[in-house]
N, C-alpha and C positions, 0 to 999 in steps of 0.2 A: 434695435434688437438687443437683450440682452447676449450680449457675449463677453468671454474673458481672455483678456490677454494679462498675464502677469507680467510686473513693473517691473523687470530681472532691473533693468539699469537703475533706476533707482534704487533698489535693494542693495545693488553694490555699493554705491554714491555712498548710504546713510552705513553701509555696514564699514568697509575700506576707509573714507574721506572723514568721514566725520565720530563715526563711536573709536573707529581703531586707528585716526587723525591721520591715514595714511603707514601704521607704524605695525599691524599685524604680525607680524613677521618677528617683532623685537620681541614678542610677550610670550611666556611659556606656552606649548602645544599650539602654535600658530604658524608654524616657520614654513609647514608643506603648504599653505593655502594663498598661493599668491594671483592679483586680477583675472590672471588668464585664464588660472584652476576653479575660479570660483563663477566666471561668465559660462565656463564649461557645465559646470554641475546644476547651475542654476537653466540655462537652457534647455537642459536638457530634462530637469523636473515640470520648465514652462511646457513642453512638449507633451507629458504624459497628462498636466492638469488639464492644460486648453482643450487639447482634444480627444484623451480619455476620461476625467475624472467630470470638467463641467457638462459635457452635454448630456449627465445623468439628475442635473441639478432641477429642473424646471420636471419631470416626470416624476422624481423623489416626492415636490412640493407636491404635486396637483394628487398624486394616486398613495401616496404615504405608505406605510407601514399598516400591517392588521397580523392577527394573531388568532389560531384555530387551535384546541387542545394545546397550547402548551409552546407549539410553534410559531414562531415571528417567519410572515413573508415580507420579502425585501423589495423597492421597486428594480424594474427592470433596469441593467445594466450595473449595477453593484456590484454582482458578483464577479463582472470580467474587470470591472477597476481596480476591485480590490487582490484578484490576481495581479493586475498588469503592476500595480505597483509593489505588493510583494516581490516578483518575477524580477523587478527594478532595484531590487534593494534598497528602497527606497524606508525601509523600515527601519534599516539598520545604522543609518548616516551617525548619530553621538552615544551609541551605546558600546559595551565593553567586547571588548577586542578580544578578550578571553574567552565568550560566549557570541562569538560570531558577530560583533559589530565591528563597523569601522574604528571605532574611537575619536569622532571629529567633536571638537568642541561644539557643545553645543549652541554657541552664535552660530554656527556655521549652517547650521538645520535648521535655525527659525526661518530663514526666508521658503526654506522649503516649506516650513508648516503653515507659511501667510498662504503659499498658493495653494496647497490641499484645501487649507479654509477656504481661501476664494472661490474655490472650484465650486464645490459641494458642501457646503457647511453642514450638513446632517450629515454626509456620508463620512466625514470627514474626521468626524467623533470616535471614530471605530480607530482608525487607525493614531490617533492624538492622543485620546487616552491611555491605550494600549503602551505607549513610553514613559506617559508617567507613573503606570505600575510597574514597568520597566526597572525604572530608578527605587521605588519603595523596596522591590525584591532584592535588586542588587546591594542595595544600601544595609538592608536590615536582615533578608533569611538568610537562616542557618548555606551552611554548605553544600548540604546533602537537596534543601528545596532549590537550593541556583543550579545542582547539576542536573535536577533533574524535571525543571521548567521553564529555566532563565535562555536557553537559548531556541527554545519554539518562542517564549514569547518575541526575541528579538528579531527572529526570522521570520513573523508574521505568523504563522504556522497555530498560535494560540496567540486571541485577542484577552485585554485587560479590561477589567471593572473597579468601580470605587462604590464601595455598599456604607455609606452612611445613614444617612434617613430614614427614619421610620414616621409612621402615621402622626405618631403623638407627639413626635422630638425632632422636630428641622432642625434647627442652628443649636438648640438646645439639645447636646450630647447627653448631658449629665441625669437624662431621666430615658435612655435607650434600652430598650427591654430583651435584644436578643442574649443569649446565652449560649456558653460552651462548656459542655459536659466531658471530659475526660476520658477515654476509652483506648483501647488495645494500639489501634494505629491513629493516635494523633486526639482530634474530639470531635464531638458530634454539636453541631452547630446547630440551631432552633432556630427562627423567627422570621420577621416579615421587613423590608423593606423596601421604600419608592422611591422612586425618579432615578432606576439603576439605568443610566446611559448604555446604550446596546449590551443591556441584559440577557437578551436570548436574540441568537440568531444562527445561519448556518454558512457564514462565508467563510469561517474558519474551524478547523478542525477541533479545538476546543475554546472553550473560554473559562479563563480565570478569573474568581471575583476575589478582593481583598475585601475582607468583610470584618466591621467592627462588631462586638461580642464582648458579654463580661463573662468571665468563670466566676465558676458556686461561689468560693469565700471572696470575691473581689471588694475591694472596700466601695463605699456608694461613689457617685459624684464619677467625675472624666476621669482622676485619677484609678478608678478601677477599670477603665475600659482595656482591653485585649487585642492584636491584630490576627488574622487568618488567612490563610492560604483556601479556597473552596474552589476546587476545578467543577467544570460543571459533567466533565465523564474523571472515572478516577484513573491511575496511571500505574501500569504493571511496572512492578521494579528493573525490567529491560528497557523502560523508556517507551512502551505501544499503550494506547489508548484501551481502558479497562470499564467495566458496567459502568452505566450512567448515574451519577450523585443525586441524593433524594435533596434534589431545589428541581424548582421550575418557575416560566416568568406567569403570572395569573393574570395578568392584564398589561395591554399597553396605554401609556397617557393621550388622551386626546387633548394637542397642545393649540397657542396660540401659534407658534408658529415651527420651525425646523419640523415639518410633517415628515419628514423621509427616516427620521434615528427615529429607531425603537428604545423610547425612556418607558424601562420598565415597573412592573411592580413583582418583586421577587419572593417568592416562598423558599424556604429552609425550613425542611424537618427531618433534621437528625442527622446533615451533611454532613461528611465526612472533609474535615479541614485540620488545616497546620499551622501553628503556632509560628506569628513573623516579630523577631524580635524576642525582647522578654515578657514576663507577664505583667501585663496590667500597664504598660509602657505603649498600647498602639496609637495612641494619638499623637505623640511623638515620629511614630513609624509612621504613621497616614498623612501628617507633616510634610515629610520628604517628597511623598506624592503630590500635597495639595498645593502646596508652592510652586510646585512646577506647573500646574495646570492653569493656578493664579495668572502667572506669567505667560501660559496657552492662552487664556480667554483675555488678555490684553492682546495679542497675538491674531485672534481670531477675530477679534473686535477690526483691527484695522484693516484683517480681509475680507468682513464684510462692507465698512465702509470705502472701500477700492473699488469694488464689485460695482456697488450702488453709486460712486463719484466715473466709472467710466460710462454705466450707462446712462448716468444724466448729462455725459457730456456730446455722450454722441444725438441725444435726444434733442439738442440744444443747438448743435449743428445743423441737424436735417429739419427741425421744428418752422416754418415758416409765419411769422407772424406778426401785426402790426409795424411800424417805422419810428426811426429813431431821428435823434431834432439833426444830424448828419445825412440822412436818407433819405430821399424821396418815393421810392420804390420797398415793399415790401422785403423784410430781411428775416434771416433766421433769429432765432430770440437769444441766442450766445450775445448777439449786438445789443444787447437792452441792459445800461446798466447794474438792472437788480440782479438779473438772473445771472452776469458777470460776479457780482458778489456773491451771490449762495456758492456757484461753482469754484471762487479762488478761494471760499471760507470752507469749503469741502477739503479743498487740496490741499492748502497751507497745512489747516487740523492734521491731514491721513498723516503727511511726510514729519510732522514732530511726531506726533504719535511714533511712526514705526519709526524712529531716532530712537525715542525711549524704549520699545519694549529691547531692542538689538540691545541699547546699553544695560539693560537689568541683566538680560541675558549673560552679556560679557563680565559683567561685575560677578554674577554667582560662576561663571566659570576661572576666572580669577579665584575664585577663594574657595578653589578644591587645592590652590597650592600656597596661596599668598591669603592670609587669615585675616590682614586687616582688611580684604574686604569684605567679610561677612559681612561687614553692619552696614555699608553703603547697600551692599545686594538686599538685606532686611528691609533697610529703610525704604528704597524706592520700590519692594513690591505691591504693596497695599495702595502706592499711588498710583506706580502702573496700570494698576488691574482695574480700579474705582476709578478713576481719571478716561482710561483709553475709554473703557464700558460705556461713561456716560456722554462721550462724545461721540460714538457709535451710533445713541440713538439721537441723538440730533444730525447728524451726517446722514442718516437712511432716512428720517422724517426731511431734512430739506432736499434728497434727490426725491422724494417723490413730487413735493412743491414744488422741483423744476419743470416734471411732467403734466403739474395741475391736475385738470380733470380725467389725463389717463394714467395719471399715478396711482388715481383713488381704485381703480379699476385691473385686476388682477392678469389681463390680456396681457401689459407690457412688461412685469415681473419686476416692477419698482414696490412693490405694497410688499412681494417676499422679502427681498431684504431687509423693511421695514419691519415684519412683524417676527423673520428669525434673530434680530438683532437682540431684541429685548431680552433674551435670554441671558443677554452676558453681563446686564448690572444683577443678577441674580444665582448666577454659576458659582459654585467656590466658594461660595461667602460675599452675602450682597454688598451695597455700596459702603451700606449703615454699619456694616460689620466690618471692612476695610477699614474707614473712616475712625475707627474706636480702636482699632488695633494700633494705626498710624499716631494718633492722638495719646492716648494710654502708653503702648506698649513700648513703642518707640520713638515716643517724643518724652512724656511726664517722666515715663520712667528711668532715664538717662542725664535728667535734666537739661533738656537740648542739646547734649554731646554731639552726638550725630548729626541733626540738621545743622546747627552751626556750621561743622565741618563742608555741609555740601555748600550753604551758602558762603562760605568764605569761597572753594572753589567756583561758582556760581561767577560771584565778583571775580574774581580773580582773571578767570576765562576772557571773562566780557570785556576786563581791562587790557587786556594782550588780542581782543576780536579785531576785524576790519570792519565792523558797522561803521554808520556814520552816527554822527557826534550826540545827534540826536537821538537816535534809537539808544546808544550808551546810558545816556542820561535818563530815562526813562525805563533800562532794564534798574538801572540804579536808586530811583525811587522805588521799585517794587521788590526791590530786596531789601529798603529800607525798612519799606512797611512789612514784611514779613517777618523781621527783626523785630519788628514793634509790637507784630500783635503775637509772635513764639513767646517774647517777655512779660504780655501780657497775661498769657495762658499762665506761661509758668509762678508764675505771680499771687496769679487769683482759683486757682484751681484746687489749693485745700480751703482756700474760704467759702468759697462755693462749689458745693457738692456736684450744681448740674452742671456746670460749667464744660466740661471736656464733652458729655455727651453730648449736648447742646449747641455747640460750636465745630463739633466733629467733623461733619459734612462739611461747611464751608472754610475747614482748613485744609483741610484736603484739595476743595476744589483749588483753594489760593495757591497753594504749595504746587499742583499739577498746572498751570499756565504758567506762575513762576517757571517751573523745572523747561515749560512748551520754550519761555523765552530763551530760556542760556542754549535750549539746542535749539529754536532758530538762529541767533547768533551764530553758532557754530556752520550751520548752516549756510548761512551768508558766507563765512570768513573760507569754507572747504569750498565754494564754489566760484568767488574770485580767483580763489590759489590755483584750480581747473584751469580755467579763463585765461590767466596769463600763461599757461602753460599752450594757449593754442587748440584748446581742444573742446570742442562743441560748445557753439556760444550759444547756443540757439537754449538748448538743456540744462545749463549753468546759471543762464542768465535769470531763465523760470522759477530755478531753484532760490535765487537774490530776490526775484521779485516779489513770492510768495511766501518767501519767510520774513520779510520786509512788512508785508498784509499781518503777519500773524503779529507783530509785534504791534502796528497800528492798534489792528481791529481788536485782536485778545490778550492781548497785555495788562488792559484797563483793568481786567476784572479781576487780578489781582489785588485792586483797590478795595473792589467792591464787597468782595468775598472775606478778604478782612475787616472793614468795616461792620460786619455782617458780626463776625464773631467778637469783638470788640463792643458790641451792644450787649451780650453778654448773656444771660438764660433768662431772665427774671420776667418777661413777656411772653418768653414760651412755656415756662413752668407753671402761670399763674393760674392760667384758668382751671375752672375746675370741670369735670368729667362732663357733668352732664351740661357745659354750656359749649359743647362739641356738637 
């Protein structure tokens, strides 16, 4: 039966023992958030997901979203989740304390945002995004736009959109056609826009889109593009809800999967919006937003693969089937070597994974005080996001392969997670655009500054771990080679032109199993410390053994993946078009 219970104890283990080594408390804005405070908050978000938020997951999938004149209906029970958890304050957990938030670091929210994901991953958009317009408004509008929409959005009360995309211009910004024309109160905003994540609906009282836009003289190219304020009703100067703004959603996508979020296609003719930031500056501003969202669909990534690693376990339990060279009698298939490995290759994967996205998270809250680490939070988001994504869909493709032939089959709710996953090597900027950011932006163009830094820490770590000698030795060739083939890039990458783009992907994959190994280590080393302390050997031990597998089983392919890029372009640029 697909059901969900969220991992709170492990959430704590990788957030407390391991990203904050036990030391939360020593680091700026940490000091109120100690085990007890955080088992509290965390139960009690488990309580609203399990048995308010998921039992709307499986009726989302099956009856979706549809849209009549203009209006999105929502499946049933939406509307009381998206109360209960407003009602919860659950909106409010790392936003500004001057506009009605808590102000908790934002490490402290992502295990919330794993189990909203978990819950409902389509419904789940509505309120996920909505913070990371949050953060653009607070960061970038004027005064007068924070006073007089920064704290509905916070208090749920008005949800958020991100309007980039148009028909003609996916990733490619720099040929985006909408415009903004200048007028009495603010500008009148034009044009068309797809794939708007709950662009229209009615669970909240308004909704805000942050909408890119060039004004008349804007020079060509990104550098002219604009950011905007476009409520979808406009706002009386007392703060009440005034005429409705000329946008509306013209269709909803018919997707491969997340059927429940209405991804819209939006019309603007002659909206009424406000200017975020200065002019010609929004992709800067929509920056703020996208990175945090980057670091969401790492985030979301590993709440579906949770979702998908418990229903295949419990599958695997009850599943009775053929005998193993121990059994004479028929056993359930958990006893069957193989499907022991897809499931410990599930779980090892999820718990690095949510290691790192917690650390990205803690690194960029770190460097709203302490500046050196911007460039660690910079560096590991593109891995975060392209790393957790692509293991996502291998974690939801092998829980259905634990199911077999009633995976393939929509009854058991293993093909859902499979086919909502895929969205997340594609959110935000796909894998291929990570991969060239990471490559380029902050690898070449630093000349390894940065990564150096983390692999010296990397080594460093592992040399002061409790692994055994063996695992040591083997995180230590593949930092070897990762040294080898960063030198190699940098080396040959103005000699050859295709060089970065063409090796992009498989440095990145290298660089994300690398980064997998130094936090299974870590792993290992917080969960002995546990152990001697007396304290759940049962949960400790699981934690040792399956981060133990992740260094066996995917450590290798840190070999491979540099090997990979270490061939170099000259195979893949050769051919010509039409011998494709």
């Amino acid at each position: 039966m697909d059901q969900f219970h969220p991992p709170v104890k492990d959430m704590i283990f990788a957030l407390r023992e391991v990203v904050g080594k036990g030391e939360l408390d020593s680091n700026l804005g940490f000091e109120d958030f100690d085990g007890e405070f955080l088992e509290t908050i965390y139960q009690s978000a488990s309580e609203i997901t399990s048995e308010v938020i998921a039992p709307t997951n499986k009726d989302g999938d099956r009856h979706g979203v549809s849209i009549e004149d203009g209006k999105v209906s929502v499946p049933n029970g939406y509307a009381e989740a998206y109360d209960a958890y407003v009602d919860g304050g659950w909106s409010t957990l790392s936003c500004n304390p001057e506009y009605g938030g808590q102000g908790m670091p934002a490490l402290i929210s992502m295990p919330v945002n794993e189990m909203v994901m978990g819950a409902n991953f389509s419904w789940a958009h509505l309120v996920l995004l909505t913070n990371s317009a949050i953060r653009a408004v607070d960061a970038h509008a004027s005064e007068q736009l924070k006073d007089l929409y920064l704290e509905k959005l916070i208090s749920g009360k008005f949800s958020g959109t991100m309007n980039l995309t148009e028909p003609q211009a996916g990733s490619d910004l720099s040929v985006m056609n909408t415009v903004a024309e200048p007028s009495d109160n603010g500008y009148k905003i034009t044009g068309q826009k797809i794939f708007i994540t709950w662009g229209e609906h009615d669970l909240s009282e308004n909704i805000i889109h942050l909408v890119l836009a060039r004004l008349p003289d804007a020079p060509e190219g990104v550098k002219g593009i604009s950011l905007f304020l476009v409520p979808k009703f406009k706002m009386n100067t007392d703060g009440t809800l005034g005429e409705r703004n000329m946008l509306k959603a013209v269709s909803v996508e018919h997707k491969l999967g997340i059927h429940g979020c209405a991804t819209c296609v939006m019309s603007f003719e002659e909206a009424e919006g406000f200017l975020i930031g200065e002019p010609n500056q929004g992709l800067a501003c929509m920056f703020t937003m996208m990175n945090d969202a980057r670091i969401g669909v790492a985030c979301e990534s590993v709440a579906i693969a949770e979702r998908a690693y418990q229903q295949a376990v419990n599958y695997a339990k009850d599943r009775i089937q053929g005998r193993t060279e121990s059994s004479q009698s028929r056993v359930s298939i958990i006893n069957h070597p193989d499907v022991r490995r897809m499931l410990l290759s599930m779980k090892s994967l999820i718990e690095v994974m949510r290691v790192l996205v917690y650390e990205n998270t803690f690194e960029c809250d770190l460097a709203e005080s302490k500046s050196e680490h911007d460039q660690r939070a910079d560096l590991l988001t593109p891995i975060t996001k392209a790393w957790c994504s692509e293991l996502c869909q291998d974690i939801t493709s092998i829980a259905l392969q634990v199911h077999g032939g009633m995976g393939y089959v929509e009854e058991t709710g293993a093909a859902q997670h499979f086919r909502d996953a895929r969205i997340t090597t594609i959110y935000e900027g796909t894998t291929g655009i990570q991969a060239n950011d990471l490559i380029g932006r902050k690898f070449i163009n630093d000349n390894g500054s940065a990564m150096n830094e983390l692999l010296d820490q990397i080594e460093n770590d592992i040399g002061v771990s409790s692994i055994e000698d063996n695992l040591k030795s083997e995180l230590n060739h593949a930092i070897e080679k990762s040294r080898n083939v960063s030198q190699f890039i940098l080396e040959n990458a103005k000699k050859d032109p295709n060089l970065a783009g063409a090796s992009s992907y498989n440095f990145l994959m290298m660089m994300g199993y690398l980064v997998g190994g130094w936090i299974a280590s870590r792993n290992i080393t917080a969960a002995k410390n546990k152990i001697k302390e007396n304290d759940d050997f049962e949960f400790y031990n699981a934690k040792i053994i399956s981060s133990t597998f992740y260094i066996e089983q995917f450590l290798p392919l840190v070999m491979s993946f540099g090997n990979s890029v270490m061939h170099g372009s000259e195979s893949m640029m050769s051919m010509p078009d039409e011998q494709f």
